[in-house]
MARGU-363413 format. One line per field, with one value per residue: residue in three letters; y, x, z of N, C-alpha, C in turn. Coordinates in pm, whole numbers, plus 32768, in hexadecimal, padded with zeros to 4 digits. Layout:
<drenkols>
aa <- (Ala ...)
n_yy <- (Y ...)
n_xx <- (X ...)
n_zz <- (Z ...)
ca_yy <- (Y ...)
ca_xx <- (X ...)
ca_zz <- (Z ...)
c_yy <- (Y ...)
c_xx <- (X ...)
c_zz <- (Z ...)
</drenkols>
This chain:
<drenkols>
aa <- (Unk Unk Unk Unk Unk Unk Unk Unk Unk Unk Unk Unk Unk Unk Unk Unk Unk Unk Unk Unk Unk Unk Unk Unk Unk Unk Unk Unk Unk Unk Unk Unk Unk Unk Unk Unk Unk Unk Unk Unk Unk Unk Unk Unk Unk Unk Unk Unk Unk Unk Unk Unk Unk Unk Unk Unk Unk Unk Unk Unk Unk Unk Unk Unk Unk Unk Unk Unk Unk Unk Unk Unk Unk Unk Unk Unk Unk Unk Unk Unk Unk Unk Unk Unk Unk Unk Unk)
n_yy <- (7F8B 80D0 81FD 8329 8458 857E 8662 85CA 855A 865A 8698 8598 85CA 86AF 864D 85CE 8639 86BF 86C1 8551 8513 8568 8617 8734 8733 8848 88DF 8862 8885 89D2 89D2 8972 89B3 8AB1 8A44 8A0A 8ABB 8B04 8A6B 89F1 8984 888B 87E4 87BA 86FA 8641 85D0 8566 84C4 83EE 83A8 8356 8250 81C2 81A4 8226 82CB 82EA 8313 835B 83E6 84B6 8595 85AB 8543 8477 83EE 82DB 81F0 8119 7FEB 7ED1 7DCF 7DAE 7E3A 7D53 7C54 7B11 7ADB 7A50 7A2C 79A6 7998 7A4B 7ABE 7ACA 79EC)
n_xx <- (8054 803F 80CE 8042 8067 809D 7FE0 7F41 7EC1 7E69 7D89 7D07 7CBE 7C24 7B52 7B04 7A6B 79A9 7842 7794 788B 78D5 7909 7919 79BD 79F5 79E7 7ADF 7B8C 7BC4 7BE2 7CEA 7D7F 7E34 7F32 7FB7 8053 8012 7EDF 7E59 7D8B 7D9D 7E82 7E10 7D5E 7DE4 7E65 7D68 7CF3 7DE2 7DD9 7CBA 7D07 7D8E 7D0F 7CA7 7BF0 7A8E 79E7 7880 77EA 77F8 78C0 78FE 799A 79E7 7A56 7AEE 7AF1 7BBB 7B16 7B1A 7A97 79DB 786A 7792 782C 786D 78CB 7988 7942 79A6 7A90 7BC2 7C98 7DAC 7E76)
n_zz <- (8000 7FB8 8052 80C4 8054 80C3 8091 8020 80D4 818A 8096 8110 8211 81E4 8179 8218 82C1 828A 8231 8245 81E7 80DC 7FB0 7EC3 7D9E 7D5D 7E42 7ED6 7E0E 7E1B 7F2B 7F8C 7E64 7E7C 7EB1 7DE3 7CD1 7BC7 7B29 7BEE 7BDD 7B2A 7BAE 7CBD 7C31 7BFF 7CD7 7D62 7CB9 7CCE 7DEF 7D8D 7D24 7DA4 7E66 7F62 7F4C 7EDC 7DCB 7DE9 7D54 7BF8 7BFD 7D35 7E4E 7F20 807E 80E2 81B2 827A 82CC 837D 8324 8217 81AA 81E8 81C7 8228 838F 84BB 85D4 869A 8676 8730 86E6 8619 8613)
ca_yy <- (8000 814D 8278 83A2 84DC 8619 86B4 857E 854C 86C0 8685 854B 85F7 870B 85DE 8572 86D5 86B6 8649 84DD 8511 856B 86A8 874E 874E 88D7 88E5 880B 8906 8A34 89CE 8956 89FF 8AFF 89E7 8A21 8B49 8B0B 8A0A 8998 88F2 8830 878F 875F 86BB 85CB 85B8 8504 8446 83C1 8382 82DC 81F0 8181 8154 8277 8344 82D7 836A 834C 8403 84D4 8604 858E 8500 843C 83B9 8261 81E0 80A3 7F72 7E44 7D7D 7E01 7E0D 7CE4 7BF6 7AC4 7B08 7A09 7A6E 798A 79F0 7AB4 7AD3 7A86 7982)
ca_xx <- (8000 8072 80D6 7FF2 8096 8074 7F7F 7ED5 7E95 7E12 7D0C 7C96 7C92 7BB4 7AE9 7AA3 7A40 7920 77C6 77B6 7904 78B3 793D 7902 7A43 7A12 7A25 7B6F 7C1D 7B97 7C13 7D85 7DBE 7E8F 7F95 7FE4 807A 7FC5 7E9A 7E6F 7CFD 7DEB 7EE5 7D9B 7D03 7E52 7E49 7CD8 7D20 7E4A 7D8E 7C6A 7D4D 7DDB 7C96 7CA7 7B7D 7A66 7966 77E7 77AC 7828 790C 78CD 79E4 7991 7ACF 7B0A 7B2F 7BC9 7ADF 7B4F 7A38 797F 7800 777E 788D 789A 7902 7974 791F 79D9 7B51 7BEB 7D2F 7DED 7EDC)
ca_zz <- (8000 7FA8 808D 8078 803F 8124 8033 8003 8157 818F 8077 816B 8263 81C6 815B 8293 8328 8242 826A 81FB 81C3 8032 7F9C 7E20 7D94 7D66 7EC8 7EF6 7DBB 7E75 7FA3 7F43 7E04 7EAA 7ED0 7D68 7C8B 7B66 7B08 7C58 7BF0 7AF0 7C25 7CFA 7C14 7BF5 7D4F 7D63 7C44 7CED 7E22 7D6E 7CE2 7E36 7ECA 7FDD 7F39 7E67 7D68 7E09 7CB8 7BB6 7C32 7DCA 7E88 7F94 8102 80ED 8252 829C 8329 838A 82CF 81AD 81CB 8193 81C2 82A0 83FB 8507 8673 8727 8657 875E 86CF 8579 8609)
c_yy <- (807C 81B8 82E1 8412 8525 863E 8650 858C 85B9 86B2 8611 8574 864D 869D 85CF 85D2 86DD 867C 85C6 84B7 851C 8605 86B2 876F 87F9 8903 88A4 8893 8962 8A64 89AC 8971 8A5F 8AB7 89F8 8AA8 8B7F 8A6D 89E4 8945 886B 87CE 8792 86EA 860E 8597 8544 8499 83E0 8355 82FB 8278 8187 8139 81A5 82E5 82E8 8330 835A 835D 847B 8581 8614 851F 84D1 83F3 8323 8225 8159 8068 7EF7 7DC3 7DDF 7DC7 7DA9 7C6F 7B89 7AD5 7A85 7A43 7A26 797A 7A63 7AD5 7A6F 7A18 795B)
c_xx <- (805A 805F 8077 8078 806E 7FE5 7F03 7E73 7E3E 7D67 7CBE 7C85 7C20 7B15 7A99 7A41 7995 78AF 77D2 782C 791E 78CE 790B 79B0 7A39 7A1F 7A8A 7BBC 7C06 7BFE 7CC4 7DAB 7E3D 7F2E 7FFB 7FF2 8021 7F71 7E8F 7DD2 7D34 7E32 7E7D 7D7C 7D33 7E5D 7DDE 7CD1 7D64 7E52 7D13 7CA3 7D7C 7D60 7C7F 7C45 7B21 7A03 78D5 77B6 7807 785B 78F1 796B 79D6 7A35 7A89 7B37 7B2E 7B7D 7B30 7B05 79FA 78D5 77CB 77CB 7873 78E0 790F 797B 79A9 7AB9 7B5D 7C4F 7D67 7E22 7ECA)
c_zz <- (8000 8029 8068 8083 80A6 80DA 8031 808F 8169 8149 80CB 81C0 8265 8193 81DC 82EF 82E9 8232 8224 81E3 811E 802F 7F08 7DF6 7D9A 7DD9 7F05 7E9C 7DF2 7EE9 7FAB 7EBF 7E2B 7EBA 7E3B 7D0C 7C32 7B66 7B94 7C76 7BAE 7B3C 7C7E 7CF0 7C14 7C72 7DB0 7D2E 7C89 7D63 7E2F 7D74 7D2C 7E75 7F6A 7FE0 7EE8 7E38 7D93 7D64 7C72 7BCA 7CF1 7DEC 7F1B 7FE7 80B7 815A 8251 82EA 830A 832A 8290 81E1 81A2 8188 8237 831D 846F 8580 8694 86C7 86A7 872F 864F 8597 86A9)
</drenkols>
């Protein structure tokens, strides 16, 4: 698994500040654009992308970025009670 970045990290963090934890991307470039000289919706947008890709954000829908918070089991999965411990 990949390292996040500083930057990256920030945008999860701003993720998470957010109801649902779902943002519009125009409110992510908005908000961290300033980070950049020029284009800075362009290196956002690479940013999200980059993100998606990893699996640390996803798309609900089309220009919406939505935290990705680690569970231990996905919903829906088989679960044994009585595993206390891996080994």
């Amino acid at each position: 698994m990949s390292k996040n970045t500083e930057r990256q990290r920030k945008i999860f963090e701003f993720l998470m500040k957010q109801p649902e934890q779902t943002a519009k991307r125009s409110d992510i470039v908005a908000e961290f654009e300033h980070w950049y000289y020029n284009n800075g919706a362009h290196h956002i947008d690479g940013l999200l992308y980059r993100m998606w890709t990893r699996g640390k954000v996803r798309k609900p829908k089309s220009g919406y970025y939505q935290a990705v918070t680690m569970n231990p089991a996905k919903p829906g999965a088989p679960t044994n009670e009585n595993q206390t411990s891996l080994f």
